[in-house]
C-alpha positions as CSV (number, residue, x, y, z in Angstrom):
1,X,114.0,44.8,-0.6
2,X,110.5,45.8,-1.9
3,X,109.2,42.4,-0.5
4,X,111.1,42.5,2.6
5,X,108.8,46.2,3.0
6,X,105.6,44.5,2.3
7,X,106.3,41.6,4.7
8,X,107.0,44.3,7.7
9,X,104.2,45.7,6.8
10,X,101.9,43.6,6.9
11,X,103.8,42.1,10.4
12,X,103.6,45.3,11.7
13,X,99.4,45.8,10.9
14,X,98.8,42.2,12.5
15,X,100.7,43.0,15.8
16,X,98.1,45.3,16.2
17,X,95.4,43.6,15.6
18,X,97.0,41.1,17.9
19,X,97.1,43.8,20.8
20,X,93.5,44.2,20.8
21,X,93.0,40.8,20.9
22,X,94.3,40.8,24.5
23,X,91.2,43.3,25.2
24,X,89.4,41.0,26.9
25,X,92.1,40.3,29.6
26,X,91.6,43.7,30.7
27,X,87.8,44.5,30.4
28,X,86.7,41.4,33.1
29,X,88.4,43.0,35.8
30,X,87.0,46.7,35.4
31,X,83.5,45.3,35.0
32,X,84.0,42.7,38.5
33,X,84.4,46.0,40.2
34,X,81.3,47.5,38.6
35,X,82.3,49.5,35.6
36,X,80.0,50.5,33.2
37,X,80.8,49.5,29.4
38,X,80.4,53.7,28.8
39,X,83.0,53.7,32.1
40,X,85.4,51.6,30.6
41,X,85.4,53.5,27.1
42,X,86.6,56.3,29.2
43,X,88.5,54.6,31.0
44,X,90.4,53.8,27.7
45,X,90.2,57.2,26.3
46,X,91.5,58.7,29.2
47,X,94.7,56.6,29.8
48,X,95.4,56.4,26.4
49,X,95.7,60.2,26.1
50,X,97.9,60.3,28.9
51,X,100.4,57.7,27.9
52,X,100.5,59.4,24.2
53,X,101.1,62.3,24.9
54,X,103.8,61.8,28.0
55,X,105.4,60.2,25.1
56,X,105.3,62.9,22.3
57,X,106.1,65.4,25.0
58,X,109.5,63.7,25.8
59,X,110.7,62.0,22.6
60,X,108.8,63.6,19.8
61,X,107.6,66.7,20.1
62,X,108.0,68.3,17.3
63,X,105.1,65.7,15.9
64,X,102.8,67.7,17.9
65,X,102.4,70.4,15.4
66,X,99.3,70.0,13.4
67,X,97.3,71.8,10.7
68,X,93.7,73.2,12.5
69,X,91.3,72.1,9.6
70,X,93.3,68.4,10.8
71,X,91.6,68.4,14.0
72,X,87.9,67.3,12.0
73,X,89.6,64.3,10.8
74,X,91.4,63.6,14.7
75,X,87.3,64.7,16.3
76,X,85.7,62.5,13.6
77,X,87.9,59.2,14.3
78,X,88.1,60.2,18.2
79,X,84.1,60.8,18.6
80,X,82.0,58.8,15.6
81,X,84.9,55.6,15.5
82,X,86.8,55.5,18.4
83,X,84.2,56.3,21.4
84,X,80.9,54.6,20.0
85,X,82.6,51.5,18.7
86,X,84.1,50.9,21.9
87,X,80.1,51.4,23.3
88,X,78.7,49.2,21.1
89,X,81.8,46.3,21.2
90,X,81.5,46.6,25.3
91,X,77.6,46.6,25.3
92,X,77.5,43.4,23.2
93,X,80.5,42.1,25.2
94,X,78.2,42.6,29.0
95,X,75.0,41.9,27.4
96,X,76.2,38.4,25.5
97,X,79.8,37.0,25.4
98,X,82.8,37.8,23.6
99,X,82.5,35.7,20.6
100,X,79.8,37.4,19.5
101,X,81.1,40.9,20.4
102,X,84.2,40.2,18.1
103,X,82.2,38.5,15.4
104,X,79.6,40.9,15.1
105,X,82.6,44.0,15.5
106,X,83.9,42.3,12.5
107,X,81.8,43.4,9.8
108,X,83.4,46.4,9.8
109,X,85.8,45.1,7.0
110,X,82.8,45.0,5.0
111,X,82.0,48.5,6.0
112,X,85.5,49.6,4.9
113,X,85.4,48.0,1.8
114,X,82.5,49.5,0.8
115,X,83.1,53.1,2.2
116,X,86.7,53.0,0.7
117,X,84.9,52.4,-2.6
118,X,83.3,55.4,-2.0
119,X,85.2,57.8,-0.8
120,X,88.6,56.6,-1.8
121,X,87.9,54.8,-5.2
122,X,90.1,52.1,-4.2
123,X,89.6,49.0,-6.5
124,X,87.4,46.3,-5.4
125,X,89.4,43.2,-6.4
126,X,87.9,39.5,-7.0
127,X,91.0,38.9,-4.7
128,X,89.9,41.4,-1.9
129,X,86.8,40.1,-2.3
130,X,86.9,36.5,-1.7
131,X,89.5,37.1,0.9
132,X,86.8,39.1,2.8
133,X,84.1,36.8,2.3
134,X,86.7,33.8,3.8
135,X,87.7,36.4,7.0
136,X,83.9,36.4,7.4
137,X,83.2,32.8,7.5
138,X,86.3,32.3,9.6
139,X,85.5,34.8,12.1
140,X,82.1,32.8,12.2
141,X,83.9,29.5,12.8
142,X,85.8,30.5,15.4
143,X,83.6,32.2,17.5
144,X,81.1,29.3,17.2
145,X,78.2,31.3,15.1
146,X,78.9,28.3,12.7
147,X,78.6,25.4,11.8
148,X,75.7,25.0,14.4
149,X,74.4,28.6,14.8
150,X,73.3,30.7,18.1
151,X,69.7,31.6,18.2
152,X,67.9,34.3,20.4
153,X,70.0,37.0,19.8
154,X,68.4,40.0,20.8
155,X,67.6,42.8,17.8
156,X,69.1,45.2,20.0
157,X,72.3,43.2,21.1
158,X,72.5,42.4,17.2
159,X,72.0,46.1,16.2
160,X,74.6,47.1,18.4
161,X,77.0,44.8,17.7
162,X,76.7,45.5,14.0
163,X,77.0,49.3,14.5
164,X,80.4,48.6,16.4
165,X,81.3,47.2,13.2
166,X,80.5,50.1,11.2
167,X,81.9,52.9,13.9
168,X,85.1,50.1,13.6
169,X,85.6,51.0,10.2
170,X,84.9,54.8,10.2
171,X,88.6,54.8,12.4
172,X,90.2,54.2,8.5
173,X,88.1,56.6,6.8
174,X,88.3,59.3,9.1
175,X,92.3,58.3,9.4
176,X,93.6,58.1,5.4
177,X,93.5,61.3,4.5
178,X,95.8,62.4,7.0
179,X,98.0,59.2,6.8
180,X,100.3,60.8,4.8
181,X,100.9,64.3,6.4
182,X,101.1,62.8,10.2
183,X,102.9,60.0,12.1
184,X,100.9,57.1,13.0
185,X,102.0,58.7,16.8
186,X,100.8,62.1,16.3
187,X,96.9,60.8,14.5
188,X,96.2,58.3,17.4
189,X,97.1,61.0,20.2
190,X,95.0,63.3,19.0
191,X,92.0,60.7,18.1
192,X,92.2,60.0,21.8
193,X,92.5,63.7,22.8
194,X,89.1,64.1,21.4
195,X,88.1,60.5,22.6
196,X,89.0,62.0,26.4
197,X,87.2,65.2,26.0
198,X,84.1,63.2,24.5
199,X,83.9,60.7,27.5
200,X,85.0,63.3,30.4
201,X,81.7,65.5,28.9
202,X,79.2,62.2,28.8
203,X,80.5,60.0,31.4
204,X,80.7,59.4,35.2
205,X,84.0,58.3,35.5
206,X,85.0,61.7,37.6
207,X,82.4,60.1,40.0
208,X,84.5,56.8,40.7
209,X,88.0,57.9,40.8
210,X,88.3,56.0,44.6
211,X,87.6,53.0,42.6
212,X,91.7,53.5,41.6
213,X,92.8,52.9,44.7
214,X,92.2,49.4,44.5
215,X,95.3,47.5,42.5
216,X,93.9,45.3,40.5
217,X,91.6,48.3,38.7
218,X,94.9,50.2,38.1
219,X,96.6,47.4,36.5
220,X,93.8,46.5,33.9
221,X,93.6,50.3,33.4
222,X,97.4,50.9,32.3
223,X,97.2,47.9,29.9
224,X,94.3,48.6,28.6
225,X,96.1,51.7,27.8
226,X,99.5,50.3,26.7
227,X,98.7,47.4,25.4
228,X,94.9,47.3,23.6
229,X,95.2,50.4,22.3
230,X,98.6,52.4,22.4
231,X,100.5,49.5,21.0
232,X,97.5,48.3,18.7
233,X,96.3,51.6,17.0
234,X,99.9,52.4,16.5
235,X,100.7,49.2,15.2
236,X,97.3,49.3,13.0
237,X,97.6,53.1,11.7
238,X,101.6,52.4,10.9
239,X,100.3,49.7,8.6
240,X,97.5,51.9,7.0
241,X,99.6,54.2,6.2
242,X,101.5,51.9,3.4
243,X,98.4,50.3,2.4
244,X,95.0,50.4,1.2
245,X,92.3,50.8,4.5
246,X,90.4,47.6,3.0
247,X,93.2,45.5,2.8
248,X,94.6,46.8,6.3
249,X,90.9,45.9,7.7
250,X,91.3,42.3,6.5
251,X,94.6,42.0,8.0
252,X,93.1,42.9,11.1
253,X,90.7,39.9,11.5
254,X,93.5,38.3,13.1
255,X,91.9,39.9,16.3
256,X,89.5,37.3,16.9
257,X,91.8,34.6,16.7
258,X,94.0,36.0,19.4
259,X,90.8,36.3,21.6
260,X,90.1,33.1,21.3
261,X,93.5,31.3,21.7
262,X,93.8,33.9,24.8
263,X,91.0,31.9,26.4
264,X,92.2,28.6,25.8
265,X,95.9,29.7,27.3
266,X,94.4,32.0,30.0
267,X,91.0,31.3,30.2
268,X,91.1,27.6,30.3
269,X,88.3,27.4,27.2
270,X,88.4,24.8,25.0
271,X,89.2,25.0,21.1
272,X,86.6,23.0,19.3
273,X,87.8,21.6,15.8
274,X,85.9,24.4,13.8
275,X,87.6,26.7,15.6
276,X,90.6,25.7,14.3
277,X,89.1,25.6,10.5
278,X,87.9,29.0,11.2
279,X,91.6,29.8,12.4
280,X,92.6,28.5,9.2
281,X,90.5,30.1,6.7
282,X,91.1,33.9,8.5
283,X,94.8,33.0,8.1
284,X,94.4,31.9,4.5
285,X,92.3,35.2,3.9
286,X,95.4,37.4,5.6
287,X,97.9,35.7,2.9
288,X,95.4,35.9,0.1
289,X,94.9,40.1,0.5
290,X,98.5,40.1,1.0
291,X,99.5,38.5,-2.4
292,X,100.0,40.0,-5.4
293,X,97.1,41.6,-7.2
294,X,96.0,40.3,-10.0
295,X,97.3,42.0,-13.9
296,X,95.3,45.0,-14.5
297,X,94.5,45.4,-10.9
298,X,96.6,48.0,-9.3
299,X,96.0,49.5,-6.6
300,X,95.1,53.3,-6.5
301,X,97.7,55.9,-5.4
302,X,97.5,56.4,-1.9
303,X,99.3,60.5,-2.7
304,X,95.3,61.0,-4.1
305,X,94.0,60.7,-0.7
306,X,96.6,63.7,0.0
307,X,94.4,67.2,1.2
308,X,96.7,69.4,0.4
């Protein structure tokens, strides 16, 4: 029973990795019609709130009830994660391509390894280790950054990209502590409350509202909504909530893999045979952190994260 737990678990966390790696299906068309990357973080924000909270309004309500001194944990992951990785994820995507977006968005595993370390004290495994250092090379394989390389990057693209990593993984640090005293439904709609109120202060989207109108830009908006972000931060926080954020984080690097097979199947790109090594060694990595840890190893008890 306890392994048929683990196994949802761990289902559950890559379905929503697997969500955002649809993202891209739903960014092209908003930027065709002259969206801003900052536009379509609103955009996101925006849409996403809405959705949530119809839904808690009408079938779970009472989940709305919070603790005020919450709300810096909800503002932290909604402003500092939420908001500026999108920036930097959607900047890198415009200025560059995809595959480097995601690659470069990917070291925020890293990040959360590191910051879990510090502020959770959760072990740092030989396991989780080498399973983060195969996600790595994987992600680098199948984006293309290996085994042949991609020169003339710009420092700025490159800087940006790796900050979306690192504002990536604040969304766990910000989100643990209150895994435990909240639904995964009632932490994302509040994230994107403050997400919305962020983006409706900073951004011009008010300005282009007749861009609505036209079908195509209402389409890519709802999914982006429903399916990038309600169905894969609920997915994603559901998961972190019965495991540790670094091993959650690995999990995640599914993402890129999704993104890539979704332009060979949508797209018409081709897969390249170190593509499909890279596919392999990100999938190896997922089963590796979800094994059992070694003797000695345990994990720590996610009830010390508990505030209260």
């Amino acid at each position: 029973m306890k392994k048929l737990l683990s196994l949802k678990v761990y289902i559950i966390t890559i379905a929503g990795a697997t969500c955002w790696g649809l993202i891209g299906l739903f960014i092209t068309p908003l930027y065709d019609r002259g969206f801003t990357a900052w536009d379509v973080v609103a955009i996101r924000g925006i849409f996403t709130f809405v959705i949530l909270f119809l839904l808690m309004a009408i079938f779970y309500r009472d989940q709305l009830r919070t603790r005020l001194k919450d709300h810096l944990f909800f503002a932290g992951a909604g402003i500092f994660s939420i908001a500026f990785f999108n920036f930097f994820y959607f900047e890198v995507f415009s200025q560059s391509s995809l595959s480097l977006a995601v690659t470069l968005l990917y070291t925020g595993p890293l990040f959360v390894t590191i910051l879990s370390r510090l502020f959770f004290k959760e072990a740092l495994t030989i396991r989780k280790g080498c399973a983060l250092v195969l996600a790595v090379i994987g992600c680098a394989f199948v984006v293309g950054l290996l085994p042949f390389g991609q020169g003339g990057i710009p420092m700025r693209t490159l800087l940006m990209g790796v900050l979306s990593g690192f504002c990536y993984a604040l969304y766990s640090i910000f989100s643990k502590p209150i895994t435990k005293r909240y639904s995964a439904l009632t932490i994302t709609t509040y994230t994107f409350l403050y997400t919305s109120i962020f983006m409706l202060l900073t951004s011009d989207i008010l300005k282009k509202t007749d861009q609505f109108q036209h079908g195509d830009v209402l389409l890519s908006a709802v999914l982006l909504a429903l399916v990038s972000t309600v169905g894969g931060f609920l997915f994603y926080t559901s998961g972190l909530t019965h495991l540790e954020a670094s091993k959650a984080s690995i999990l995640a690097t599914i993402e890129p893999l999704v993104a890539v097979l979704t332009g060979v199947l949508f797209l018409r790109e081709h897969l390249q045979g170190w593509q499909l090594l890279g596919i392999g060694l990100v999938l190896y990595s997922a089963i590796l952190v979800a094994g059992k840890s070694s003797k000695g190893k345990k994990a720590v008890n996610i009830q010390a994260y508990k505030t209260h």
